[in-house]
N, C-alpha and C positions, 0 to 999 in steps of 0.2 A: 577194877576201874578206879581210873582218881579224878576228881575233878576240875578244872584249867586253874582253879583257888587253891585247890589242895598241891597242885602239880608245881605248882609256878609261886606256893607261898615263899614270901622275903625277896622278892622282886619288885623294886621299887617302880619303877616304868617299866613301859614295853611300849617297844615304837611302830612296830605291829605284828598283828596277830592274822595270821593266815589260815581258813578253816575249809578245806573240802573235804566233806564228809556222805558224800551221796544224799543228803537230803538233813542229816542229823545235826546240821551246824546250829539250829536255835536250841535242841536241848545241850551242845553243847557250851553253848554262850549262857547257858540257864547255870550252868555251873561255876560263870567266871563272872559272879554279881561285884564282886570284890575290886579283882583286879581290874573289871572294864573300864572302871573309875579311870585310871589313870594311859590307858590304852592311849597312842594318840591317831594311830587308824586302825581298822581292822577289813581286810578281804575278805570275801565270801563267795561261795560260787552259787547262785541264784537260778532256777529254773522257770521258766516262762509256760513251759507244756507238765502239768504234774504226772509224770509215766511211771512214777517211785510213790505209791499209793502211803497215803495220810503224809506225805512231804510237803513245807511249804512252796509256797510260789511266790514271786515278785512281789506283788504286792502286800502280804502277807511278811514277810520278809523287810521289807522296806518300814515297813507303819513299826515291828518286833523292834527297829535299829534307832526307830525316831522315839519311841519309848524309852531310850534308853539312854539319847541327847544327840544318837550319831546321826547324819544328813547322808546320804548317797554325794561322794564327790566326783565320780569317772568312770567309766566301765572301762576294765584294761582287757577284756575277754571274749569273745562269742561262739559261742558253740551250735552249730546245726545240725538239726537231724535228718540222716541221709537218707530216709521216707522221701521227705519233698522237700528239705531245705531250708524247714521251719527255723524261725530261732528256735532256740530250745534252751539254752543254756548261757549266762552272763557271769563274770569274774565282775563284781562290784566293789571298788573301793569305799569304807565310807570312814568318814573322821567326825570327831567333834563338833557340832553345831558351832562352838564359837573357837576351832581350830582355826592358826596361822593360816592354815594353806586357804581358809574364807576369807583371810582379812579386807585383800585389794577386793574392789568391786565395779571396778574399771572394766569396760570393756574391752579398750585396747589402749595403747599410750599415747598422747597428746602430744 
């Protein structure tokens, strides 16, 4: 096993980083202290129901990304579980607290 630092050393940027890993994307974000620095989004896919035991959840997840400067900026994803329909599952973009894509703070255009 190698680590997102070790895998991806001498890569200057990365304009993103996409990680479904059934529940393991924070250990492996624990491995890319390095390069997240300069990351300018990273997806993840986020569970709302934890059915993948000691897996994080939402908000767990969210507070891991704000630790680390990124903000949630979009869900591009939803997964339901065909139990009853529950959410269960979210594709979360999230970027830089002081990423371009925050800059406008507009509502809408005047």
């Amino acid at each position: 096993l190698k680590t997102l630092d070790t895998a991806l050393e001498g890569q200057d940027s990365i304009d993103l980083l996409k990680i479904d890993a059934q529940g393991y994307e924070l250990q492996i974000l624990d491995g890319a202290k390095r390069i997240l620095k300069d990351v300018k989004a990273v997806v993840l896919e986020v569970s709302l129901i934890d059915v993948n035991e000691g897996s994080p959840v939402l908000h767990e997840v969210v507070a891991y990304m704000v630790q680390r400067g990124f903000v949630a900026y979009d869900i591009l994803e939803i997964h339901r579980r065909p139990l009853d329909n529950a959410l269960f599952q979210i594709d979360i973009l999230f970027c830089p607290e002081e990423s371009p894509l925050r800059s406008d703070k507009r509502f809408r255009e005047y």
